[in-house]
C-alpha positions in Angstrom: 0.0 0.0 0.0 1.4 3.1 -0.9 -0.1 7.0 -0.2 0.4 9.1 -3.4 -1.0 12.5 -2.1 -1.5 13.9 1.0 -4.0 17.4 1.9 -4.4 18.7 5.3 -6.8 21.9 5.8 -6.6 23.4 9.6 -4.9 20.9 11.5 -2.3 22.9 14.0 0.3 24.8 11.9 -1.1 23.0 9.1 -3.4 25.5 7.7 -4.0 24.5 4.3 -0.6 21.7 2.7 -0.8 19.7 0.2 1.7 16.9 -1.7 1.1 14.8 -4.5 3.7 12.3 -5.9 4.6 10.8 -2.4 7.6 8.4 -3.5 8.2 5.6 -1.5 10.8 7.1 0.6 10.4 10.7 2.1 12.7 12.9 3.8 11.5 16.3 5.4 13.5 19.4 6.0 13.2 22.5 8.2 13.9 24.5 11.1 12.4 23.8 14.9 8.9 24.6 14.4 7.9 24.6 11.1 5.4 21.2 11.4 7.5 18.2 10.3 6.3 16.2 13.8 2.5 17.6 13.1 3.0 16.4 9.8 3.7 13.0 11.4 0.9 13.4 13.8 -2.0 13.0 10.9 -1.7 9.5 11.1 -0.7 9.2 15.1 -4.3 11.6 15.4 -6.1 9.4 12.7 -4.9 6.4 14.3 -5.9 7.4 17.8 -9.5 8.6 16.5 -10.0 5.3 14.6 -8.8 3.5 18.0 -11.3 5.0 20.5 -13.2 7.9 18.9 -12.6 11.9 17.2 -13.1 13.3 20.7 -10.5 11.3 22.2 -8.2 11.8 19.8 -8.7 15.3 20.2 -8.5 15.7 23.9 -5.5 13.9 23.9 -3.9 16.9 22.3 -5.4 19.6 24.2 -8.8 19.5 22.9 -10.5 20.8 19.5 -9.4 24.4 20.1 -5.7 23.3 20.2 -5.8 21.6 17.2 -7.5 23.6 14.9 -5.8 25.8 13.3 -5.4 29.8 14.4 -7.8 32.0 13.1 -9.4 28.5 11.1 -13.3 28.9 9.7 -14.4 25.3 8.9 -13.6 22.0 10.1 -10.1 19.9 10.4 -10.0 18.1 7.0 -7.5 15.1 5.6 -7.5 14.1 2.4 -5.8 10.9 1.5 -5.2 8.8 -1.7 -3.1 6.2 -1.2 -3.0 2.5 -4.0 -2.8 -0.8 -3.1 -0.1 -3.1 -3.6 -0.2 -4.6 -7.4 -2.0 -8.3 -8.0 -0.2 -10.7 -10.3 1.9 -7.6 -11.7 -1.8 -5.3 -11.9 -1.8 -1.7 -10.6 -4.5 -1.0 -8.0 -7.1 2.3 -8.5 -6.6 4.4 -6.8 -8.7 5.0 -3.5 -9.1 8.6 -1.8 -10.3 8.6 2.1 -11.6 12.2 2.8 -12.8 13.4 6.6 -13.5 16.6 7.9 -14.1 17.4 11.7 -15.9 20.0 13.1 -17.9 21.1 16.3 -21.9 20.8 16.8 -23.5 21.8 20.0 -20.3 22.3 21.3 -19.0 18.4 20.6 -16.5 17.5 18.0 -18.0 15.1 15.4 -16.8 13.4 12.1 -19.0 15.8 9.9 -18.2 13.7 6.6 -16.5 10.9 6.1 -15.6 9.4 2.4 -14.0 6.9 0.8 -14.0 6.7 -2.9 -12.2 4.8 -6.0 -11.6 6.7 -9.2 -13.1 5.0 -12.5 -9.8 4.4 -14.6 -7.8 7.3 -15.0 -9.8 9.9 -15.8 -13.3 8.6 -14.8 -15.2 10.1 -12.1 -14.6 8.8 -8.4 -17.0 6.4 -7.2 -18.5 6.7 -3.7 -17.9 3.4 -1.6 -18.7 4.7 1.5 -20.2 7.9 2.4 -20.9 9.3 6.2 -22.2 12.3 7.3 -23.0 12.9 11.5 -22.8 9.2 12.2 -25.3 8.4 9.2 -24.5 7.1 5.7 -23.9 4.0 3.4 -21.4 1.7 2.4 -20.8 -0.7 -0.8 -20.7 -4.4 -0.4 -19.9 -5.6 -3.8 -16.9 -3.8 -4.4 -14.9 -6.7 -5.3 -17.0 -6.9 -8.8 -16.0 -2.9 -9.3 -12.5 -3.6 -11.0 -14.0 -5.8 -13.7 -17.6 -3.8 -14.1 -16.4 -0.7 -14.5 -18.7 2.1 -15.9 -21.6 -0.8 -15.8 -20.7 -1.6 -12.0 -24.3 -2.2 -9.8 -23.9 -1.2 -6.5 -25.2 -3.1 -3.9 -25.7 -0.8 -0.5 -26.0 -1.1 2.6 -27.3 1.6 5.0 -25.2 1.9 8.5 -26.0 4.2 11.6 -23.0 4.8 14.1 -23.4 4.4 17.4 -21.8 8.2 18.0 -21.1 10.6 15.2 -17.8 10.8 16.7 -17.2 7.5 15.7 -14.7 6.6 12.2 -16.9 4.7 10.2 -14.4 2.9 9.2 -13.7 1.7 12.4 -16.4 -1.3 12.3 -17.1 -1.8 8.7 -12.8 -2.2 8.0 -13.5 -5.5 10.6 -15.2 -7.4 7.4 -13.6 -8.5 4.7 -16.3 -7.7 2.3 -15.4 -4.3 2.7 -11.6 -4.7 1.0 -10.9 -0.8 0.5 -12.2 0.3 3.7 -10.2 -2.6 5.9 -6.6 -2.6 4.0 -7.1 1.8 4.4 -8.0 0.2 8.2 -5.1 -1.5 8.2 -2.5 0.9 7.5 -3.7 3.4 10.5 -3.7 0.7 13.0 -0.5 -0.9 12.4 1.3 2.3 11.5 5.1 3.0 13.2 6.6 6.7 14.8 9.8 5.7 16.2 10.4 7.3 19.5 13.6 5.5 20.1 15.2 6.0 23.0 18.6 4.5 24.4 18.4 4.1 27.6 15.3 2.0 27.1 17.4 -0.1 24.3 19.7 -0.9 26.7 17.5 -2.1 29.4 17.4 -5.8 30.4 13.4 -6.9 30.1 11.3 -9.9 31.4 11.5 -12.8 29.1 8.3 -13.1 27.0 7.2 -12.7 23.1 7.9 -9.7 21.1 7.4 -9.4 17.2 8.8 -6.2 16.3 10.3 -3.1 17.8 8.4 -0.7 20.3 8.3 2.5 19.4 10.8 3.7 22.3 13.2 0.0 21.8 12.6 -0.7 25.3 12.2 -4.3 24.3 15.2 -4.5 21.5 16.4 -7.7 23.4 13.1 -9.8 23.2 13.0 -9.2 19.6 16.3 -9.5 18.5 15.7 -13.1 20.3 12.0 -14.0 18.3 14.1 -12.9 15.1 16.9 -14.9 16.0 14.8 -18.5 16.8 12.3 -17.9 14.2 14.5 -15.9 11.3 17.7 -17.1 11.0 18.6 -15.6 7.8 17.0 -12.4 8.6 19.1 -12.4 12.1 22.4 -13.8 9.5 21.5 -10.6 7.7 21.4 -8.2 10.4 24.5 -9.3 12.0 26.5 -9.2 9.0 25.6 -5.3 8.3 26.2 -4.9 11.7 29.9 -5.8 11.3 30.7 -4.2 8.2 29.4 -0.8 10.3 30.8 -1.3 13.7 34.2 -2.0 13.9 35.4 -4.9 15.8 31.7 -6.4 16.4 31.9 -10.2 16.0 28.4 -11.3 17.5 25.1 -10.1 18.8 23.3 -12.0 21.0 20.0 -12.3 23.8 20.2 -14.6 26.0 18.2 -15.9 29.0 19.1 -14.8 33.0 18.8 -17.5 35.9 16.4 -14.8 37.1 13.9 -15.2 33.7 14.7 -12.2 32.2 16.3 -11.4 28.7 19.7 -9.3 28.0 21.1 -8.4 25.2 24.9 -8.8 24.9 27.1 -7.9 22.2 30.4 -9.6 21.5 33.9 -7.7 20.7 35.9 -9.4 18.7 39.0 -8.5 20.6 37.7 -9.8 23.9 36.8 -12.8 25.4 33.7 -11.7 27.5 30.7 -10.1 25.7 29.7 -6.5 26.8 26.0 -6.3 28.1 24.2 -3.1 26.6 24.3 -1.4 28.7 28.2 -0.9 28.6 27.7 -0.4 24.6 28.0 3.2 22.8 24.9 4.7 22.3 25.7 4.7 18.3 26.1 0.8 18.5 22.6 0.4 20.3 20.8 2.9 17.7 22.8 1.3 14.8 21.5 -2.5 16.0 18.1 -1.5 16.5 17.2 0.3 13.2 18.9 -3.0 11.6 16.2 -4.9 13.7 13.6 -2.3 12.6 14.6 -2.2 8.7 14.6 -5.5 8.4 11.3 -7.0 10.2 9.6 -10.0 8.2 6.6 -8.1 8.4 6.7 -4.2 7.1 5.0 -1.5 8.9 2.8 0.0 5.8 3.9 3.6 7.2 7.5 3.6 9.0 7.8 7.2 10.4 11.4 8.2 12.0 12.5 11.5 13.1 16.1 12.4 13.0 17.7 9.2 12.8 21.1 10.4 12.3 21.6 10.9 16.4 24.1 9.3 17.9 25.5 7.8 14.2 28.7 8.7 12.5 28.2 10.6 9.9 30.1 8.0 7.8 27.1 5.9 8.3 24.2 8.0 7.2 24.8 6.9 3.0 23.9 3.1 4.0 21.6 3.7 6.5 19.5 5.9 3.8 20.3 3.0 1.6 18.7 0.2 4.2 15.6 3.0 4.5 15.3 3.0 0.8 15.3 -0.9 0.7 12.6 -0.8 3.2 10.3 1.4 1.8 10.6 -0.5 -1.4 10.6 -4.2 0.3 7.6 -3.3 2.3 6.7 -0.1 3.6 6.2 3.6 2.7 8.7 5.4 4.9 8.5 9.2 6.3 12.1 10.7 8.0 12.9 14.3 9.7 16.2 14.8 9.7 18.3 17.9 10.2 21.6 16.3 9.1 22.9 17.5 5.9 25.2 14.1 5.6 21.9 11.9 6.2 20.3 14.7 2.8 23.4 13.8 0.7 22.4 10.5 -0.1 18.9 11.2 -0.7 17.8 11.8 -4.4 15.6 15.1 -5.2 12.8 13.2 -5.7 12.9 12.2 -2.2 13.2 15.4 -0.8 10.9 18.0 1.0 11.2 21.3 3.2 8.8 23.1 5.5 8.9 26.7 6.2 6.6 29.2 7.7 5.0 31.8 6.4 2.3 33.9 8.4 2.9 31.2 11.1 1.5 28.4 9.0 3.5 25.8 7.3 4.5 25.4 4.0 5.7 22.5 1.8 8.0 23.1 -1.2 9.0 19.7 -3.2 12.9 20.0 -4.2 12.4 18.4 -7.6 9.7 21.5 -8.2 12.4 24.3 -7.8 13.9 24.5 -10.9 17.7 26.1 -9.6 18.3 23.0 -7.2 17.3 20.6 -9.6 19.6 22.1 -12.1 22.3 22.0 -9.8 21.7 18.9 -8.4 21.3 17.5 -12.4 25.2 19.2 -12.9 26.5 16.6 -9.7 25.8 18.9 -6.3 24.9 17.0 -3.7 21.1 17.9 -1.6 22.8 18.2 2.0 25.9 20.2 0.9 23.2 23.2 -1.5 21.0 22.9 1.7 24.0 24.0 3.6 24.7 26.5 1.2 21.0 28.3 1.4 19.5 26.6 -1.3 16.7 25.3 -0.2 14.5 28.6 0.6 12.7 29.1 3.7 14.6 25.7 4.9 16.6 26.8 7.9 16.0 29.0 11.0 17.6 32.1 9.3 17.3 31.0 5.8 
């Protein structure tokens, strides 16, 4: 599943932003403040709103006031298209999720809520579900859509929420009959912001079953042990990149304490003893863990990091844009902050994205769109190094 354009109408700093053409891989630029993490919070609010309700969500940010934009007439809209993954080498249509937000009586409500599929490529978009207050319809047949076409016969069926605060999406994306509605489902429940956090990496946990990586890494040990026992190529995989970037690393291991918890232990090469994490650099932890991350069995559809060049050399920022790339094509679609010009370098222009603000709102400038950078960057310049020469306008705190 991949999202191809993104619009967001009076969400925080967010005023009114728009981009089409989302590649697999993108990497956001732009001073403290200008809305990359609120940019990453459309999918942490949709999420939260699709796992307990709108006014939740809200709430947990300070309420409706605080989120809607300053000054904002109208309600919070997203708009999202997004495609799913081909079948038997056969591009998807392409499916647009629209929800706007607003207050009545004082309550926040979803005021409409709309998922549609566009007829070919220029066709109008179809309505497979449509909500408005709580009240509304949804498509049952849409499996016979693809091959019907213009002569599709829709087959309805009428659906009344138990609160208009409610996604509507929420229940229906339960049943498989409803294919676009639960994959759309999907991707907000089982989306990933890495919070990652060292001192949590490093910690020695309670034994136990973990699949993937928490969002902080406070269970790195447990699944660096599933991946191990259950993946041993993966793990043969992991462990070899994680040689060839940290010197003198032989082996990387979690192993079992008398008391029944896990530890994660990582062997020197010029020692006998293994050192426990805790007594590992902070780079070597971060370095180990985005391995684990990058190269789960089982994508995140939406891998969101911010500033993952902390605690890295800068020597190691090419390959670790590389093993993002990878990912984003292996699996997932994959959204990065980063304020490192060394991490930019080794991202192409069609990657690439600033923020700025203007009025106090954000704005988002595609690089490939400005026609000077992309000459320059056509002629052999390198993204980070015209982004520390003041290329990229609007880009930094004093450019």
């Amino acid at each position: 599943m991949k999202i191809e354009k993104l619009r967001i109408k009076n969400f925080k700093a967010l005023q009114d932003v728009e981009i089409k053409d989302l590649p697999n891989l993108c990497v956001f630029l732009g001073a403290n403040g200008t809305g990359k993490t609120t940019l990453f919070d459309v999918f942490g609010f949709l999420s939260d709103a699709l796992k307990n309700n709108v006014k939740t969500s809200l709430n947990k940010r300070g309420g409706f006031n605080e989120v809607i934009s300053r000054d904002a007439s109208g309600d919070i809209e997203f708009e999202i298209k997004f495609r799913n993954d081909a079948i038997d080498g056969k591009k998807q249509p392409l499916i647009t999720y629209e929800i706007s937000i607003g207050l009545r009586a004082n309550q926040p409500i979803v005021t409409r809520e709309v998922l549609s599929y566009r007829r070919g490529q220029t066709g109008k978009p179809y309505k497979f579900l449509d909500f408005s207050e709580g009240i509304g319809f949804a498509i049952v047949n849409e499996d016979e859509f693809e091959n019907a076409k213009q002569n599709f016969l829709e087959k309805r069926e009428e659906q009344k929420l138990e609160s208009p605060d409610i996604l509507a999406i929420k229940g229906l994306g339960q049943f498989q009959k409803f294919k676009a509605i639960s994959s759309f489902r999907k991707l907000l429940e089982n989306w990933y912001v890495s919070n990652f956090q060292i001192q949590a990496a490093q910690s020695i946990t309670d034994t136990g079953l973990s699949e993937h990586l928490s969002t902080n890494g406070n269970n790195l040990a447990q699944v660096t042990k599933y991946i191990y026992e259950n993946y041993p190529s993966h793990f043969e995989k992991i462990l070899k990149k994680m040689q060839q970037r940290v010197p003198g690393v032989a082996n990387v291991e979690a192993t079992e304490t008398i008391d029944g918890r896990i530890v994660l232990q990582i062997q020197d090469g010029t020692f006998k003893d293994p050192f426990i994490s805790r007594y590992v650099s902070d780079g070597t932890i971060k370095m180990f863990a985005y391995l684990i991350l990058l190269n789960d069995p089982e994508p995140f559809p939406l891998l969101c990091v911010e500033e993952p060049e902390n605690f890295l050399h800068p020597e190691l920022l090419l390959e670790l844009a590389e093993e993002f790339r990878d990912y984003s094509v292996r699996g997932g679609q994959v959204f990065i902050s980063s304020h490192s010009p060394d991490f930019v370098n080794a991202i192409n222009i069609e990657e690439l994205f600033w923020l700025s603000k203007k009025n106090g709102y954000s704005q988002i400038v595609r690089a490939k769109d400005d026609p000077i950078l992309k000459k320059l960057v056509d002629e052999g310049d390198l993204l980070g190094s015209l982004w520390k020469q003041s290329y990229l306008k609007g880009s930094g705190p004093k450019s």
